[in-house]
N, C-alpha and C positions, 0 to 999 in steps of 0.2 A: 531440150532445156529442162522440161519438167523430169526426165528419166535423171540427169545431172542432179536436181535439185534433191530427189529423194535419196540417193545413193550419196551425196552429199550428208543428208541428215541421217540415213541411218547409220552410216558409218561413223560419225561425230557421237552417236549416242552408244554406239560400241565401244569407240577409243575413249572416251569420258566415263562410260559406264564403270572400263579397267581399273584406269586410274582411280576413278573416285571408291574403287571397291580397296585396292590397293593402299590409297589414305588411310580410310576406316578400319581396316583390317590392323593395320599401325596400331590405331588407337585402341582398339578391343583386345590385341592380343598386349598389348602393357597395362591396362588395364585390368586384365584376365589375370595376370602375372602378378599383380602386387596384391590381388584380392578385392578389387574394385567391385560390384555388384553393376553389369549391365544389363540396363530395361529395354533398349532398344538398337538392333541394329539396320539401319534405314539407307539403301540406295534410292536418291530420288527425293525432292521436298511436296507438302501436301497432300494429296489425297493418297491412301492405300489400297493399293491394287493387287498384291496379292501377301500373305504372311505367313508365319508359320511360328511356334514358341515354343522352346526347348530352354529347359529350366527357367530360370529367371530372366534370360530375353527373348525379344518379340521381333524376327526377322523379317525385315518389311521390302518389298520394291513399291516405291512412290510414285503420282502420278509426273511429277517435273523430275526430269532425269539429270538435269543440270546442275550436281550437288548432291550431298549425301551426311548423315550425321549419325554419330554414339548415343546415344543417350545414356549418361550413367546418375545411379541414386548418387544423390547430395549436390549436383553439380551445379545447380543452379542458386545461387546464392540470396536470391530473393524467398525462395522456399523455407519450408518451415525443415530444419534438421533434425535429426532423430540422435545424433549423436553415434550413429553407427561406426563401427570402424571399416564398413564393406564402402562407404558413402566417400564420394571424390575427393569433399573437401575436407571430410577429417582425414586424409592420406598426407603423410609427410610431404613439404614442399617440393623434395627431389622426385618424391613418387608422380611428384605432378609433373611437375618438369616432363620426364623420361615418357610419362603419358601424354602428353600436349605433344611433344617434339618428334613423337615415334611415326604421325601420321606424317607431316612432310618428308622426314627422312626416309621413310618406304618409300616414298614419291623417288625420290633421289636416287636409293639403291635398283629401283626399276628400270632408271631410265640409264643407268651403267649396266645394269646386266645386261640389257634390249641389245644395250650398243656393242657389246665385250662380245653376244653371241652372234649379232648381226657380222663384227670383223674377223672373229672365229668361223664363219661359215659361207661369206659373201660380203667380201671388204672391198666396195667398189667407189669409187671417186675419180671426177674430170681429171685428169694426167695434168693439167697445166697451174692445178692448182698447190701441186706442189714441185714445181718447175720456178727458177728465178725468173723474176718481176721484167723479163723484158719485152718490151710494147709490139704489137702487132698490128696494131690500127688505130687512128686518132681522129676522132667527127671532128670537119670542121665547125669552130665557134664554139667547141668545148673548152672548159675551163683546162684540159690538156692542150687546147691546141691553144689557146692564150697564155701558157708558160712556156711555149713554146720546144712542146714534147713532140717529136718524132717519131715514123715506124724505124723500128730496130736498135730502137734505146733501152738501155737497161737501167731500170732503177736499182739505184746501191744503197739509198739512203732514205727512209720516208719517216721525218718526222725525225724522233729518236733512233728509230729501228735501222739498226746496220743492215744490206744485206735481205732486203723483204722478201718472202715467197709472195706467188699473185692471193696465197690463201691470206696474207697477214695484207698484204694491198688493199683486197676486197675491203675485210669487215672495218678496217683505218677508213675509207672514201665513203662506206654505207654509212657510221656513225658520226659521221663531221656535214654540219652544210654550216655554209656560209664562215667558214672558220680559216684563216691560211696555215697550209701545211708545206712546211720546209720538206724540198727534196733537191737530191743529188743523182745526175744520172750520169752514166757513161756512155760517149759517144765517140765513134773513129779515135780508139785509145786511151782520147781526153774526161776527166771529171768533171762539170759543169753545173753551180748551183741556181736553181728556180725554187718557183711554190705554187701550186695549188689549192685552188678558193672550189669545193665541192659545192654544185649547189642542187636545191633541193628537184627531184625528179619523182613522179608515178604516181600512183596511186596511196603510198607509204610515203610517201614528203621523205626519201631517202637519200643521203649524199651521193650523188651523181658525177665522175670529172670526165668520160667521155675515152678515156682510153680500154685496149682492148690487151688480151693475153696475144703473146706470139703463140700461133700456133699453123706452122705453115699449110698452106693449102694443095697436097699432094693430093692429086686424085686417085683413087681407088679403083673405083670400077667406072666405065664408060656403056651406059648403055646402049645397045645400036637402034637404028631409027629416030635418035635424037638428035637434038641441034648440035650437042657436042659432039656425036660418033658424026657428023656430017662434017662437022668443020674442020675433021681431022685429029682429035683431042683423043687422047690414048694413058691408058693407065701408068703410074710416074713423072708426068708433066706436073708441073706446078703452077700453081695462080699466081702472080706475083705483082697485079695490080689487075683493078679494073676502071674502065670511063676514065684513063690518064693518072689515076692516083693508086700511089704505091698500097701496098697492102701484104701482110704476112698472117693474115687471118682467116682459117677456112670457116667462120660462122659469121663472120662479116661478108664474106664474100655471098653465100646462099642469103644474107639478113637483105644485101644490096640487090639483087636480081628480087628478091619478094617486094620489096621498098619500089621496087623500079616498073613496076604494073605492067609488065610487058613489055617495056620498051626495048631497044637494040642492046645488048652490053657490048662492050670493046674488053675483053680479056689481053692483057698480057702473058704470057707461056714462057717459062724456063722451061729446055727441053736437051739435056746432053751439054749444058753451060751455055746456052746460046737460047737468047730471048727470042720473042718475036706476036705480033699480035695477032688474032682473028677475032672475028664479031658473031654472036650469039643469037639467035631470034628467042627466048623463053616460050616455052608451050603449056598452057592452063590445063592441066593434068593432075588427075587422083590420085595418090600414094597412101597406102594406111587410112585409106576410109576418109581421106583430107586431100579437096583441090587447092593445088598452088602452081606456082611457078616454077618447071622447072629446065634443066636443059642436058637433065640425065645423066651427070655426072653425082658420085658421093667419093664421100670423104669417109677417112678410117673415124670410128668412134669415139677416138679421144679418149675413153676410160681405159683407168686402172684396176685392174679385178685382181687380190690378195685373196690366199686363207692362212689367217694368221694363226700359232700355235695361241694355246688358252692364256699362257702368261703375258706373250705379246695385247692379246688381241683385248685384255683387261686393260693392260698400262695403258693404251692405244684410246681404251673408251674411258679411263682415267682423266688423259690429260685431255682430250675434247671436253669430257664435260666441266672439269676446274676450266678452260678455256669460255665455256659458253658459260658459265656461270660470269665469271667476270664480265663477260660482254652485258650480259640481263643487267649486273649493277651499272654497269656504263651508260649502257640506254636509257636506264629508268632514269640516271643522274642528271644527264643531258635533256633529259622529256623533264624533268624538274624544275632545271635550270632555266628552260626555254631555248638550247643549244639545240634541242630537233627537237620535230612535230610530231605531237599525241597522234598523229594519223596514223603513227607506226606501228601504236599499238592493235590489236586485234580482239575482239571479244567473241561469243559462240558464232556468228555466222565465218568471218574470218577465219575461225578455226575448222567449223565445217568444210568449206572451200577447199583449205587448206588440204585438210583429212582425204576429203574428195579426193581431187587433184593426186595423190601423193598412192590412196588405191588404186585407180587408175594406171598409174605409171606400174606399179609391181610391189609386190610382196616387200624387198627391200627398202623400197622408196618409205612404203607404212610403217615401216617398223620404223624406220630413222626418223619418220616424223614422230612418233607416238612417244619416243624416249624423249626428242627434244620436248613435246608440251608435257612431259610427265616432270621434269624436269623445272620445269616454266611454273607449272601447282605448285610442286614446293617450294622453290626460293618466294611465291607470290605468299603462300600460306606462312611464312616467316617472317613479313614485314611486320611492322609491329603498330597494326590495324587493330582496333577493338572486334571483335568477333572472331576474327582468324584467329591462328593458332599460337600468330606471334605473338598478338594482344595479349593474349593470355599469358607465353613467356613473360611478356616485359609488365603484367601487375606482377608474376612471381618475381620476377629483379626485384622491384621497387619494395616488398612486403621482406624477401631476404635482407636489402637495406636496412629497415627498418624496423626488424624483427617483431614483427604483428602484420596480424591481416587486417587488408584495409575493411572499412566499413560495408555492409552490402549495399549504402545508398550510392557510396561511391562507386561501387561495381553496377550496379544498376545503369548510372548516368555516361560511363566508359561505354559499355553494350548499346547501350540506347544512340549516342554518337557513333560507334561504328556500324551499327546499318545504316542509317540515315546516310554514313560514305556512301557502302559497298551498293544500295540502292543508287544513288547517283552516279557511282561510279559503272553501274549495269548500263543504266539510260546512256549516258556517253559513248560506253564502247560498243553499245548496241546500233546510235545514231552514225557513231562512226564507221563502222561496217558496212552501214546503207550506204552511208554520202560513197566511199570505194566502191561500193557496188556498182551505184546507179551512176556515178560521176567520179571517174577514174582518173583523171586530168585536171 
């Protein structure tokens, strides 16, 4: 637990350290570029911990790593100006512009490059999620099985969407709870319309409807001295239900033998077109440094592994990131609205976790996550928050309106309300990460 927790944080203050070098660096090199004079370039807020000064700025790492900032002459509008033309705010409006907008946008381009070279060189994802939307398992008393959805239905229609992959399925059922969602499925031939009421599940209050990807349960390998190699079970049979209920899902079927604490399973067997049943004893056994349940049998791994050429594998992390971009505004719209719970969101320990979690699994895993939270800084550093990056876009809107700069009381009283937010908004997503932590349900 403790060895998790630290390899949790220090990778969290690695992947943040990046990105927050990668904001700033935005900001210093368009700054640098228009002739900006900068005093300070700071990874970290608070204390200084080590520095160094070449020309006229003072390279710093700070004692909180959480955060990082430019410091350039004139920028602060409360200060007394010299009327410089090196100083931020005698710099054309556009200069500022291009200087404010540079650091999320590096954010942006990071997290397309991460992704363009991650597809370019190890473009792996679950095989079913871009497989059509047809069902492989359905809990009972899920809002799936209250519309009365089946194993081996296809969904054709969810919502608007003709035609869903399980990829477009997912993130529709994650960002909806307690909403109905019109769907269309195809069954023995026939079209038949229902709908779907997600409702909220986990530790992220996220749209939950209970149904599963088909993804048949062909077994692989059988190991011998197992309850399978005992009962007769052999590579090429298929699962095709267990405990009397149908099933086309080989990760429901290992979820059910872990769910089921040992007890007997009853498998059903496709073998050569010709069903038939035998019963399991599960044996509490170590795999991978992890005892569970099992009964010696796997399954093929489900993934897709691509290397895509450079042009591909850009357009590829192109249209994920416009895709995940529009999701972040979805979310946040819906967490606005009160259409989902702020639980969703995550603040540093969730992201630690997260980060954790993601080293762990592999090199891959990190890098896909690094680009999504590099990604997540910039659209967040764009809102149009006093302090962040946006605030500052949206006084340059209001001052281009208006052609004058606003008053420095005014810009004072703007800054002075957006900490007082982003302070609030820390305590929240900091409280929130606990309550997930400590109390997951």
């Amino acid at each position: 637990m403790l060895g998790s927790f630290l390899t949790d944080a220090i990778v969290v203050v690695v992947v943040l350290g990046l990105m927050i070098f990668i904001h700033e660096l935005g900001h210093f090199m368009a700054a640098k570029s228009f002739g900006v004079r900068v005093l300070v370039f700071s990874l970290g807020f608070g204390k200084t911990l080590l520095h160094i000064k070449r020309g006229d700025t003072d390279y710093r790492i700070s004692a909180l790593p959480f955060g990082g900032y430019v410091k350039m002459a004139g920028d602060d509008p409360t200060e007394v100006r010299q009327g410089d033309s090196a100083e931020f705010l005698s710099q054309p409006r556009w200069h500022r512009f291009v200087i404010v907008v540079m650091g999320p946008a590096m954010n942006v381009l990071l997290a397309v490059l991460l992704l363009a070279g991650l597809y370019k060189f190890h473009f792996q994802r679950p095989a079913y999620l871009e497989q059509p939307a047809r069902v492989g398992d359905v809990d009972a008393g899920s809002p799936a099985a209250q519309a009365g959805i089946q194993v081996g239905d296809l969904i054709v229609r969810l919502g608007a969407l003709p035609n869903p992959k399980w990829e477009d399925v997912e993130f529709r059922v994650f960002t909806t709870v307690n909403e109905t969602i019109p769907v269309e499925i195809e069954r023995d031939g026939q079209t038949l319309e229902s709908s779907i009421t997600p409702r909220a599940k986990g530790p992220n209050r996220i749209g939950f409807a209970g149904w599963y990807p088909y993804s048949p349960g062909i077994i692989e390998t059988v190991e011998p001295g197992f309850p399978a190699s005992k009962a007769g079970l052999k590579p090429g049979d298929e699962i095709v239900g267990i405990d009397g209920r149908k099933v086309s899902c080989a990760l429901c079927v290992a979820y059910a033998l872990q769910t089921g604490d040992g007890k007997p399973a009853d498998l059903m067997i496709l073998r050569a077109g010709k069903e038939f049943q035998v019963r399991v004893q599960p044996t509490y056994s170590e795999v991978m440094g992890e005892k569970r349940w099992r009964i010696g049998i796997a399954f093929p791994n489900g993934l897709v592994v691509r290397h895509l050429p450079w042009a591909q594998a850009l357009a590829a992390s192109l249209e994920d990131n416009v895709r995940n971009c529009r999701a972040t505004f979805d979310v946040l719209g819906k967490i606005l609205t009160r259409r989902l719970s702020a639980r969703s969101l995550s603040g540093p320990i969730g992201i630690a976790q997260i980060s954790g979690e993601a080293y762990r699994a592999g090199v891959p895993e990190l890098v896909f996550i690094i680009s999504s939270i590099s990604l997540q800084l910039g659209i967040f550093n764009l809102l149009p928050i006093p302090v962040l990056d946006g605030g500052v876009i949206l006084l340059l809107l209001v001052e281009g309106v208006i052609r004058r700069d606003l008053s420095a009381e005014v810009k004072e009283r703007f800054v002075q309300v957006g900490v007082v937010f982003l302070l609030l908004l820390a305590v929240f997503v900091m409280y929130n990460d606990l309550v997930k932590t400590l109390k997951p349900y």
